[in-house]
DSSP file (Angstrom, degrees, kcal/mol; ACC not computed):
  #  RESIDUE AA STRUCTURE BP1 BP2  ACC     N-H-->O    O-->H-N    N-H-->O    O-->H-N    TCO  KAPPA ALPHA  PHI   PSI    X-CA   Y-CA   Z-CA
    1    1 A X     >        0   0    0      0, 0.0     4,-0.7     0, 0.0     5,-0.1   0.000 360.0 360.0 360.0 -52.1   51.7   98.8  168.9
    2    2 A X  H  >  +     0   0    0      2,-0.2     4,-2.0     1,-0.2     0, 0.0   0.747 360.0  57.4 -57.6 -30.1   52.5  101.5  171.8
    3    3 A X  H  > S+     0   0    0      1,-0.3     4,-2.6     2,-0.2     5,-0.3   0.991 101.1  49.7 -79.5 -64.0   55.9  101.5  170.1
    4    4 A X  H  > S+     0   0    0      1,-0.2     4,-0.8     2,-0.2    -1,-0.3   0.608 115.8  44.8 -60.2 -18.6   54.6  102.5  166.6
    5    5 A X  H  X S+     0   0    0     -4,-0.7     4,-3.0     2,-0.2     3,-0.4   0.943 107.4  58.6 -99.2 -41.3   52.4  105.8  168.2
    6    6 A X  H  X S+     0   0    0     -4,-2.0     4,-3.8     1,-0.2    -2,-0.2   0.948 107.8  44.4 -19.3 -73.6   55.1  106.7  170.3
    7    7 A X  H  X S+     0   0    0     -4,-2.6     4,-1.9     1,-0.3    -1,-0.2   0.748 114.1  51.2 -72.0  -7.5   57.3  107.2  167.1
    8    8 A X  H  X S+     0   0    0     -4,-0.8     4,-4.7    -3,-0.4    -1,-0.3   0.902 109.3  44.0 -72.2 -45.1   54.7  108.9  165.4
    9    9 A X  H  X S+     0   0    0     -4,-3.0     4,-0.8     1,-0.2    -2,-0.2   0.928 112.3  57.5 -71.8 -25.9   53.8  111.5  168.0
   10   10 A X  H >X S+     0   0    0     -4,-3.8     3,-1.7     2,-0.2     4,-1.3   0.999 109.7  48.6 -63.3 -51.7   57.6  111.9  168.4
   11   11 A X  H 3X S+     0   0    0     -4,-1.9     4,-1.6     1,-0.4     3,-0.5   0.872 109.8  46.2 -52.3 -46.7   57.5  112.7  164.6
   12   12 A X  H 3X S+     0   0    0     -4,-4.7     4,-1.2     2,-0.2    -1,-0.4   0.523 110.3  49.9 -74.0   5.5   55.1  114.9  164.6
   13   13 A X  H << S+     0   0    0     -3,-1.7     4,-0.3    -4,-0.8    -2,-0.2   0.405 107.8  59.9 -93.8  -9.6   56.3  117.0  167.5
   14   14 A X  H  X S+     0   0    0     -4,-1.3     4,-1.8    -3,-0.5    -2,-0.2   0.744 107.6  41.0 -79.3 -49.1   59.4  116.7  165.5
   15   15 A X  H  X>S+     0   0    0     -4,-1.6     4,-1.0    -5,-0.2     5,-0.6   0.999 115.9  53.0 -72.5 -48.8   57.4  118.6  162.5
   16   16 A X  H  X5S+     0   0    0     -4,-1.2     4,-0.8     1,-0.3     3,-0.2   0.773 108.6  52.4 -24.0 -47.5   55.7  121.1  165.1
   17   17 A X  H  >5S+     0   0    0      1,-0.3     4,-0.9    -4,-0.3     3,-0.4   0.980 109.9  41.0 -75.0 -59.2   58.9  121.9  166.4
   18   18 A X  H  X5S+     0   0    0     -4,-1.8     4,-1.5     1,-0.4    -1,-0.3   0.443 111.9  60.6 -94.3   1.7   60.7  122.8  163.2
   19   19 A X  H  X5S+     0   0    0     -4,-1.0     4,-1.6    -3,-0.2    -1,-0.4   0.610 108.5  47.9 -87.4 -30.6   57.2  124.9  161.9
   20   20 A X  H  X<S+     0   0    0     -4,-0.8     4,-1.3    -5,-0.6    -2,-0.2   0.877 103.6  55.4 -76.5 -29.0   57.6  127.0  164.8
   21   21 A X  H  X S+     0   0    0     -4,-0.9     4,-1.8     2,-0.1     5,-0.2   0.908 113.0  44.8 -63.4 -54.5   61.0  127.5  164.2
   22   22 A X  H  X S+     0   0    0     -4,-1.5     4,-1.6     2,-0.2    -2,-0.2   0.759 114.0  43.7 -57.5 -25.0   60.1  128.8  160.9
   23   23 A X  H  X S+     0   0    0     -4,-1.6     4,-2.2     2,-0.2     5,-0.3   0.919 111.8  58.3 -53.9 -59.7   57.4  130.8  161.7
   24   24 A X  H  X S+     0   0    0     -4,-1.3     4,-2.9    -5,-0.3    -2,-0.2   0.905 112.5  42.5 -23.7 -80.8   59.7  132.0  164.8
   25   25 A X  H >X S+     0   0    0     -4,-1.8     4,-1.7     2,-0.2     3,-0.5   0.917 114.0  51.6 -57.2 -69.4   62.2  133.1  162.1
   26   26 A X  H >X S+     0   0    0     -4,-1.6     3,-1.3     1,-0.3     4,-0.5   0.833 109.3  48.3 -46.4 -77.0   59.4  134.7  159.7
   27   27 A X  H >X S+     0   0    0     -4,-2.2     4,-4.1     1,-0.3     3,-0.8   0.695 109.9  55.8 -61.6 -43.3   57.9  136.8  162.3
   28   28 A X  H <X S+     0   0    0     -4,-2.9     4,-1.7    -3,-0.5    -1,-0.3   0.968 111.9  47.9 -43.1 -61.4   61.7  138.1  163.3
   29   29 A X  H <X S+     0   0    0     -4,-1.7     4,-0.8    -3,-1.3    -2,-0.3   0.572 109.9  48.2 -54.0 -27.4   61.7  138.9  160.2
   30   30 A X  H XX S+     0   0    0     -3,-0.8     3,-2.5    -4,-0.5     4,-1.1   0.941 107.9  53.6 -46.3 -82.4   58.2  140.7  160.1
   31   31 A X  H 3X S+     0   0    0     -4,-4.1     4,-2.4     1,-0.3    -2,-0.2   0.767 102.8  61.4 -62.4 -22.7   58.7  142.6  162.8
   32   32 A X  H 3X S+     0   0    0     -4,-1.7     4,-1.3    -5,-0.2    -1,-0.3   0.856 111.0  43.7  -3.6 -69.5   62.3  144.0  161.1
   33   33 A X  H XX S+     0   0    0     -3,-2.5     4,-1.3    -4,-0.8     3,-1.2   0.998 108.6  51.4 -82.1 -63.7   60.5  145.3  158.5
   34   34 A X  H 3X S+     0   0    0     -4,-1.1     4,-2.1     1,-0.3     5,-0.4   0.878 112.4  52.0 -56.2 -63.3   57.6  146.8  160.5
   35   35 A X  H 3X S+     0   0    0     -4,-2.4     4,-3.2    -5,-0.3    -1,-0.3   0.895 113.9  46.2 -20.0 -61.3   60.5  148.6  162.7
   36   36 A X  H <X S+     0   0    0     -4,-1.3     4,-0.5    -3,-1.2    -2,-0.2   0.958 111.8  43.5 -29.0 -79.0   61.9  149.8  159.5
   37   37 A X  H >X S+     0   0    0     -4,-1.3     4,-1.8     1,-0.3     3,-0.7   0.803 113.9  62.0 -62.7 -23.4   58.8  151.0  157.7
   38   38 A X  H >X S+     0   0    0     -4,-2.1     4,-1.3    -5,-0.3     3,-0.5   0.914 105.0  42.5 -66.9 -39.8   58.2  152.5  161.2
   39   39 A X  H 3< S+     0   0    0     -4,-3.2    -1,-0.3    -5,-0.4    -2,-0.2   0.724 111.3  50.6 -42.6 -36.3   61.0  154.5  161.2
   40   40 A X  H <X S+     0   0    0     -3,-0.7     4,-1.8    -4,-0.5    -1,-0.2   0.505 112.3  50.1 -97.1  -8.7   60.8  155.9  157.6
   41   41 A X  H << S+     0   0    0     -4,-1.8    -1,-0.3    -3,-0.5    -2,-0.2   0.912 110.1  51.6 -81.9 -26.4   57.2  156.8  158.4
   42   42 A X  T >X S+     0   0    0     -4,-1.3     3,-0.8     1,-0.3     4,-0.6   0.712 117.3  47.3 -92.5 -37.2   58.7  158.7  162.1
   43   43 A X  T 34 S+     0   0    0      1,-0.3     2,-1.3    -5,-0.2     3,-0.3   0.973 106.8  45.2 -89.4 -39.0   60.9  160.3  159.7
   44   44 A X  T 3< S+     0   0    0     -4,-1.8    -1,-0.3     1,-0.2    -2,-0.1  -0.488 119.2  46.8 -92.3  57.1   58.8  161.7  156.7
   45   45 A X  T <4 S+     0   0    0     -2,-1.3    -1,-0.2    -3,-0.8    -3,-0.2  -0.059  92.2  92.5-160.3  -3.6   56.0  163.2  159.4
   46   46 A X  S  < S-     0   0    0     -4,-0.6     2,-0.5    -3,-0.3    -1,-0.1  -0.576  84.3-118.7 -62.7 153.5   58.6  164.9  161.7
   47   47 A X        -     0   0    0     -2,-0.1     3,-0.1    -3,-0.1    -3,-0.1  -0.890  27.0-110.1-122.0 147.0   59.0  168.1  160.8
   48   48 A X        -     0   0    0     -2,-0.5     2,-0.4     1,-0.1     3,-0.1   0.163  17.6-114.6 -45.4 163.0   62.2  169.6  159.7
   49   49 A X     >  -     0   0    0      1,-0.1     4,-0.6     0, 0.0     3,-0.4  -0.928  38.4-110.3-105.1 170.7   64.4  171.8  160.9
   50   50 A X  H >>>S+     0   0    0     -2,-0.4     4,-3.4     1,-0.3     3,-0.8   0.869 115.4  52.6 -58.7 -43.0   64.6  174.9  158.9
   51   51 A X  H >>5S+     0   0    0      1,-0.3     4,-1.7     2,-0.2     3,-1.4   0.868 107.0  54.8 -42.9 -78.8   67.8  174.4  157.7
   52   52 A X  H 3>5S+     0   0    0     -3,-0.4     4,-1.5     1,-0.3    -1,-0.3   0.740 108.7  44.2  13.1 -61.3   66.8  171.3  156.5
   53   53 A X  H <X5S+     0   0    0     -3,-0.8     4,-1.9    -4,-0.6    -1,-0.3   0.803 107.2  59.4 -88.9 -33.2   63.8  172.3  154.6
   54   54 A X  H <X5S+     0   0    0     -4,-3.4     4,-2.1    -3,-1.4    -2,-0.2   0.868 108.5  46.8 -80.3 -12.4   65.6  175.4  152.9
   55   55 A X  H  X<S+     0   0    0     -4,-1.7     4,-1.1    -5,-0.5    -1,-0.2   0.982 118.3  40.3 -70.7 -32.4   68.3  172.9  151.4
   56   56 A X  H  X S+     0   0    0     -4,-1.5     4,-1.7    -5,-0.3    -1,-0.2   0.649 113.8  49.6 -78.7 -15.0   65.6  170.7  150.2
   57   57 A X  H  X S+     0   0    0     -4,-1.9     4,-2.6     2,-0.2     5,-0.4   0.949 119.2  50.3 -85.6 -63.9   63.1  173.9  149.1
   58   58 A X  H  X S+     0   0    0     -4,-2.1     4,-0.5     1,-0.3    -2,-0.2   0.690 107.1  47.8 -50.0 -29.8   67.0  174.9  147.2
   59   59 A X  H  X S+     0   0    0     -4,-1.1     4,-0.9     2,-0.2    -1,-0.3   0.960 109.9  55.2 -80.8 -46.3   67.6  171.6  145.5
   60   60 A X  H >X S+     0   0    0     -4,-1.7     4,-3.6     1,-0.2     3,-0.8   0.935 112.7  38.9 -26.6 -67.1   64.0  171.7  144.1
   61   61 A X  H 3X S+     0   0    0     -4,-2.6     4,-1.8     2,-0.3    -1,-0.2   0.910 113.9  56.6 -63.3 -37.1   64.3  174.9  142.5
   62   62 A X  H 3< S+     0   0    0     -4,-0.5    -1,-0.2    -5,-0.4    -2,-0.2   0.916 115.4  40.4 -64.1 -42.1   68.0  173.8  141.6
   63   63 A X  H X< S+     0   0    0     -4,-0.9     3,-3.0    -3,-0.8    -2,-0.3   0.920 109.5  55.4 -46.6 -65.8   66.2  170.7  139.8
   64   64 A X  H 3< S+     0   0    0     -4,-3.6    -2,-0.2     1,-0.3    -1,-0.2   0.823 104.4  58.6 -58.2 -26.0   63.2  172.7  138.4
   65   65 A X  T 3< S+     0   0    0     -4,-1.8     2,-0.7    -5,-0.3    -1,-0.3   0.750  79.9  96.6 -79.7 -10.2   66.0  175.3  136.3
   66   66 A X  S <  S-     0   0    0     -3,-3.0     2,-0.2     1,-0.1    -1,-0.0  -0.673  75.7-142.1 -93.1 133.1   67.7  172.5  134.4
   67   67 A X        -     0   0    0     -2,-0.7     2,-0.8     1,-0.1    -2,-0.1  -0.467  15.9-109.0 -77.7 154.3   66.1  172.7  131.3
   68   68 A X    >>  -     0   0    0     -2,-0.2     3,-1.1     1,-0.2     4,-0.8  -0.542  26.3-162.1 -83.5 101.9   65.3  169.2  129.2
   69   69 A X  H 3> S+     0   0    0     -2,-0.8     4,-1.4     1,-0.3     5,-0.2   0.746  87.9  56.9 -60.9 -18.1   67.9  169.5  126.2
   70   70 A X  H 3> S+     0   0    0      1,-0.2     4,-0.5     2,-0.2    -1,-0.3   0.796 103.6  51.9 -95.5 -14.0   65.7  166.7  124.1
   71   71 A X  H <> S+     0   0    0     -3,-1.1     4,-1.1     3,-0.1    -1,-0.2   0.761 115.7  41.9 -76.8 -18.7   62.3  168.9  124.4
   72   72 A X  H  X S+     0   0    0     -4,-0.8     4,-0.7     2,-0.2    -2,-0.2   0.478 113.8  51.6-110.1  -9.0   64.4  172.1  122.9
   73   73 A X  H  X S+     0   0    0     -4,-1.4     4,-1.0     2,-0.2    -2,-0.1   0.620 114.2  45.4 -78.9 -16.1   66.2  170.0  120.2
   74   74 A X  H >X S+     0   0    0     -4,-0.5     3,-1.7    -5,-0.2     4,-1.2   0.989 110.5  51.0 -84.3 -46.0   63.0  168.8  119.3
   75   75 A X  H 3X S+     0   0    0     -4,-1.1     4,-2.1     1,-0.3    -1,-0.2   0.706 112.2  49.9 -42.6 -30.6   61.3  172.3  119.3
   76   76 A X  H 3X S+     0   0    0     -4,-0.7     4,-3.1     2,-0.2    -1,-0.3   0.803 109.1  46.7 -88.5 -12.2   63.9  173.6  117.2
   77   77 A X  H <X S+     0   0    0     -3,-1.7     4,-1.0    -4,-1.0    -2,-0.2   0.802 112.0  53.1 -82.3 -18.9   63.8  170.9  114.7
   78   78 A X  H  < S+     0   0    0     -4,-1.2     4,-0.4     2,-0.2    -2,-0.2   0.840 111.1  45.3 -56.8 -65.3   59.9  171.4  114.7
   79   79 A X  H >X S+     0   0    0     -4,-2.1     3,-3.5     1,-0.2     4,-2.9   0.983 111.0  61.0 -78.2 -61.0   60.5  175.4  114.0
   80   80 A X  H 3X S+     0   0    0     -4,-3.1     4,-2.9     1,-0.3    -1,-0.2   0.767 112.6  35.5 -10.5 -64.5   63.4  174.0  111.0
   81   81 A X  H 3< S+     0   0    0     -4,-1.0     4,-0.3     2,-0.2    -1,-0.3   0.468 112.8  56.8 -82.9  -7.8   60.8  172.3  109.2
   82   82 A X  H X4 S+     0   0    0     -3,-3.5     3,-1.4    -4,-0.4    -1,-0.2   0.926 110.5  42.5 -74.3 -75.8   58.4  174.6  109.8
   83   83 A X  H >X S+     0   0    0     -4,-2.9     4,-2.7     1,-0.3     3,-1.9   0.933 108.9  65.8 -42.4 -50.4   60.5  177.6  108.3
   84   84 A X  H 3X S+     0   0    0     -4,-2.9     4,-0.9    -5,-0.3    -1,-0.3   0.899 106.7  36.2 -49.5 -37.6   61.5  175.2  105.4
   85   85 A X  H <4 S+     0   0    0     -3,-1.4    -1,-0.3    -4,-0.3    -2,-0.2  -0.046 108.4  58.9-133.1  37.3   58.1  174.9  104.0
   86   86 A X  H X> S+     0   0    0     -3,-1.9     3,-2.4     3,-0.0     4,-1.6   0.361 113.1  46.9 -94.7 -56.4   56.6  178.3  104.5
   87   87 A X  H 3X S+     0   0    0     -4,-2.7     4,-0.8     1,-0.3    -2,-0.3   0.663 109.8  47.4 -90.0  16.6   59.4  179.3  102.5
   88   88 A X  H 3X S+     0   0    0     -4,-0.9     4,-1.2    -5,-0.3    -1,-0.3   0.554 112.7  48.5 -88.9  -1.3   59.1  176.8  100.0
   89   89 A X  H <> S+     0   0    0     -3,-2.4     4,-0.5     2,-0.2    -2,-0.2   0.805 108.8  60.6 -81.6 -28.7   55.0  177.6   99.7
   90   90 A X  H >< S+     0   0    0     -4,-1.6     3,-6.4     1,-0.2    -3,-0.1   0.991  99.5  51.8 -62.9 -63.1   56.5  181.4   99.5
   91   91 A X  H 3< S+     0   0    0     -4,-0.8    -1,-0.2     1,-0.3    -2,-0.2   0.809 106.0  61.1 -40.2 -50.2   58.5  180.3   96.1
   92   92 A X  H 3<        0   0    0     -4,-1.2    -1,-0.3     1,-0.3    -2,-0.2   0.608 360.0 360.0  -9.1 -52.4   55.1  179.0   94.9
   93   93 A X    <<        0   0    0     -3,-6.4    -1,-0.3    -4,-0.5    -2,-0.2   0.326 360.0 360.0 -90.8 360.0   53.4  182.2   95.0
């Protein structure tokens, strides 16, 4: 009888142990990421230095100039069809 509770609390102290490891392991893992995110937050609310800021103010503007080649192929195909049929309404008249 003493023998059979024995192996039971050894078994469960057996499962305890290896849920603790895994928790142990999750929380390593936790706190990884919370390091991480800590970092990226340390970095996007420091403030630059200038240099810094004028490449990033320079790439912006470098971004904003290229114009979108499918919005002016469409506009012109828009104007095409446009022109076509005012000057077929013209022939009408």
């Amino acid at each position: 009888m003493m023998e059979r509770i024995n192996t039971k609390l050894y078994l469960e102290n057996c499962y305890i142990m290896a849920e603790n490891e895994r928790l142990r392991k999750k929380a390593e893992v936790l706190n990884q990421e919370n390091r991480a995110l800590l970092n990226q937050l340390k970095n996007r609310l420091s403030p630059q230095p200038p240099a810094a800021a004028a490449m990033t103010n320079k790439n912006k503007n470098k971004n904003a100039s290229i114009p979108d080649l499918n919005l002016a192929a469409a506009a012109a195909f828009s104007d095409a069809a446009a022109s076509s049929s005012s000057s077929k309404s013209s022939f009408k008249n």
